[in-house]
N, C-alpha and C positions, 0 to 999 in steps of 0.2 A: 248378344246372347252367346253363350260358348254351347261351343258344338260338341259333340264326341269326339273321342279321339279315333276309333273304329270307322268315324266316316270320314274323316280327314286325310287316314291314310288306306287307302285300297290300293294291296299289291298288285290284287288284277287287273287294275289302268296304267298304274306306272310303279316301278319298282325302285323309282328315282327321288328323295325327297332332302330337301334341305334343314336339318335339325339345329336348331337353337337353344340354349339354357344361360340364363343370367344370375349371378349370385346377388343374395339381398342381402339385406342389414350394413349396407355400404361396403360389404365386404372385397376383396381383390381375389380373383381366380391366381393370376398369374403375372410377373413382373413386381414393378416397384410399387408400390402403394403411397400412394402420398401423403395418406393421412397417419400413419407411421412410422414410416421410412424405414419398413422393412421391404427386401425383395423375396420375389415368391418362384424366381423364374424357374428353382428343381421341379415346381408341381405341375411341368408341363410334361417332365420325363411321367410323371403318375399316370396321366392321363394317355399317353404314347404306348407305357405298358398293359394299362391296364386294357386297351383296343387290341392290344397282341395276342395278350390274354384270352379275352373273350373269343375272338379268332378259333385261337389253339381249341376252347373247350370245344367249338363249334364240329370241329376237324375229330374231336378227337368222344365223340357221343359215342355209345355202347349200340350195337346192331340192336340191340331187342329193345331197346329205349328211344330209338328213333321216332319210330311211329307216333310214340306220346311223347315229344319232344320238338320233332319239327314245327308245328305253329310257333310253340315260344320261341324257338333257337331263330324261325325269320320275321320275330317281331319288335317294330324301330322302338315299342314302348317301353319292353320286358329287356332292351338292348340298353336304351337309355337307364331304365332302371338299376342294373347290375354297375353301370358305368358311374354314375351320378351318387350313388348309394356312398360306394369305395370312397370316392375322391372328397365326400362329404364330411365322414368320418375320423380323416386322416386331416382337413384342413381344421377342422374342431376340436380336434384334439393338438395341433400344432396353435392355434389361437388359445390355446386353454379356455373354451366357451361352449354351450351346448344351443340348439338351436338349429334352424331353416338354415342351410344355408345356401341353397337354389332356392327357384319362383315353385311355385306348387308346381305349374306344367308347364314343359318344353313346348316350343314354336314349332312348324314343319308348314314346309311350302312344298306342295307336289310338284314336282318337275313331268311337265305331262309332251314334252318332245325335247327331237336336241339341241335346239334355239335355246331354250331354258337351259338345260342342262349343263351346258358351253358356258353359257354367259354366270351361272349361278358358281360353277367351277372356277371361272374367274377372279370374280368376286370371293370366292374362300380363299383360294391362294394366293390374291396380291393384299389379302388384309395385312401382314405384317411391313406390307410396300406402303400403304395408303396410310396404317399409323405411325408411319414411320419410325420402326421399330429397328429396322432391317435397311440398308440401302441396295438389296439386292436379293434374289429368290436363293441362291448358294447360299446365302449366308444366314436364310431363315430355319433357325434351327427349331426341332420337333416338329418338322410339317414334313405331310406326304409326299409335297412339288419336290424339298430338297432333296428326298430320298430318290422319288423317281427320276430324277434329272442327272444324280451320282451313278445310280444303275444304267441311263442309259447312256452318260456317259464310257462308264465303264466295258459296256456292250461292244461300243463304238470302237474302244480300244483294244480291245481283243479280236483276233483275228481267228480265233480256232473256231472250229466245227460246233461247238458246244455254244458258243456267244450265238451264232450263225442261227444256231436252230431256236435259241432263245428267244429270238428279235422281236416274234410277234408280241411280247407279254408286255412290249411297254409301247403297243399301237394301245388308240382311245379304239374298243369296239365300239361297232354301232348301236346306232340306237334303235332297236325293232321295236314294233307296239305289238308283236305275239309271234311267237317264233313256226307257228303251226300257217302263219300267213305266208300264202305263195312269193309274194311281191316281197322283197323287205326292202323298208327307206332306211335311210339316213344320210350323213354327213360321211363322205371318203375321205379319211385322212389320217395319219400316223400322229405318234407322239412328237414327232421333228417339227410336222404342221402347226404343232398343239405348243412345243417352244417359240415358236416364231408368234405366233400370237400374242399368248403372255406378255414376251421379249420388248413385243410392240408397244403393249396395253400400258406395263407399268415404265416404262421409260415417259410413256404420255402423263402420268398419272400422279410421279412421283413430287414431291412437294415443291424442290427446287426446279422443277420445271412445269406449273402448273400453264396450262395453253397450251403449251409443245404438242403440234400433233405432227408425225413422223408423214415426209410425204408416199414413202412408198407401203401402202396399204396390207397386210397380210392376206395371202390368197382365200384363206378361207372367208375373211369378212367377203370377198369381192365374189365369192362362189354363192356366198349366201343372198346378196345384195344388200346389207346391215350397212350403213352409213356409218359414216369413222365417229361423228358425235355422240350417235345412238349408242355404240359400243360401248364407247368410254363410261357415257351417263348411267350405262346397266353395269359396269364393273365398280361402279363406285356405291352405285343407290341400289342393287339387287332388291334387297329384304324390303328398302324402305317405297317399292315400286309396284311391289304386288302384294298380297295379304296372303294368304295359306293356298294359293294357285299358282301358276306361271303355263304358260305354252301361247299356243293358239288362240285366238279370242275367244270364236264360236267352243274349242276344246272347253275352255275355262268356264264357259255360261253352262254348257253342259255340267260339268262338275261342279260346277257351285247347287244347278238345281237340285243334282243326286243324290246331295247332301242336305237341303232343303230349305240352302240361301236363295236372298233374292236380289242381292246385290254381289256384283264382282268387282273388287278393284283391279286397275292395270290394264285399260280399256287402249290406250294411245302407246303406253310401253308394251304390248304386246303386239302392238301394230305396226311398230318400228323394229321390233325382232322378225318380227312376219310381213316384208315390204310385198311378197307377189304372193 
């Protein structure tokens, strides 16, 4: 039975969620098409600006419009909506055809801690690694990791006061469950920790070397206690491991109840993100 989409996503549990959209009528978003043998790879710059976009208006709301503006401006549907609308548009009128050309509704999987959040971040950014699209994250072009990874390269190489005070903005923050909470958890670690992982992940992963696991472990899996198998199997299968939840077990029974499921998938993958 499909659910709401209001109960799927509560910002007030996690502001974290993984979104999904697939194009129908056998259509191709992006790349070559085979059925074709046209390439699509400009409409990835579409999709790049048009996040930039959205961004800017966000930054850029009227003071007396705020108030009636903020629910829509932090909502993933009315986000998806502006996003998916544009790129729909321009690909149907580039096919010369009219028509669907996304699912009626986008996927979302709540990211409800930073076991999730790590692993699902994973899994988006070595996707051009796993389809072998790319032999390498430098070289995946119109993705966030490339960008972040040039910045913080760039960082690295700059020596002035101005890099200096920069630095924190390409730490991963942590992950709070309420910032008004005394205690806050998470995961300590920088963007450096956050390359070293990755680094690890898709060298394991990538096609010409399917088995290869690296013996020396990334500190964070070994902070977490995540077993190097479990890793891998959640950077590859993410989506296809859990249904519209991820975290905690008990977190995820909760949330499916709240919602008004009665079943949860991801009972043993989230028990191997979650070893203590």
């Amino acid at each position: 039975m499909t659910i709401s989409r209001r109960k799927l996503i509560e910002p007030h549990i996690t502001p974290f969620y993984h979104v999904i959209n697939r194009c129908v009528r056998r259509a191709y978003l992006c790349g070559d098409d085979p059925y074709n043998g046209k390439n699509y790879q400009h409409r990835r710059g579409w999709i790049v600006n048009k996040i930039k976009q959205l961004a800017a208006d966000k930054q850029q709301a009227l003071s007396n419009l705020v108030a009636e503006w903020q629910q829509r401006l932090g909502s993933i549907s009315w986000f998806m909506r502006c996003l998916n609308e544009e790129i729909a548009r321009k690909a149907n009128k580039e096919d010369q055809c009219k028509g669907a050309f996304w699912e009626g509704r986008f996927k979302s999987q709540a990211l409800l801690d930073e076991q999730a959040l790590l692993s699902c971040m994973m899994y988006v950014d070595l996707n051009p690694i796993r389809a072998g699209v790319t032999p390498s994250l430098e070289q995946s072009d119109f993705t966030s990791i490339q960008q972040r990874i040039r910045e913080y390269h760039q960082t690295k190489v700059s020596r002035s006061s101005k890099a200096s005070s920069s630095a924190n903005h390409f730490q991963l923050l942590p992950f709070v469950g309420g910032e008004h909470q005394a205690k806050t958890v998470g995961i300590n670690f920088a963007f450096a920790d956050y390359l070293e992982l990755i680094d690890w992940t898709g060298r394991c992963i990538r096609n010409d070397k399917k088995g290869f696991i690296g013996s020396n472990q990334p500190k964070i899996l070994q902070q977490l206690g995540i077993t190097s198998d479990a890793w891998l199997e959640h950077s590859e299968q993410f989506m296809e491991r859990y249904a519209n939840v991820s975290g905690k077990w008990s977190q995820m029974c909760a949330f499916k109840q709240r919602i008004g499921g009665h079943w949860c998938k991801g009972k043993s993958a989230s028990h191997q993100l979650h070893p203590s």
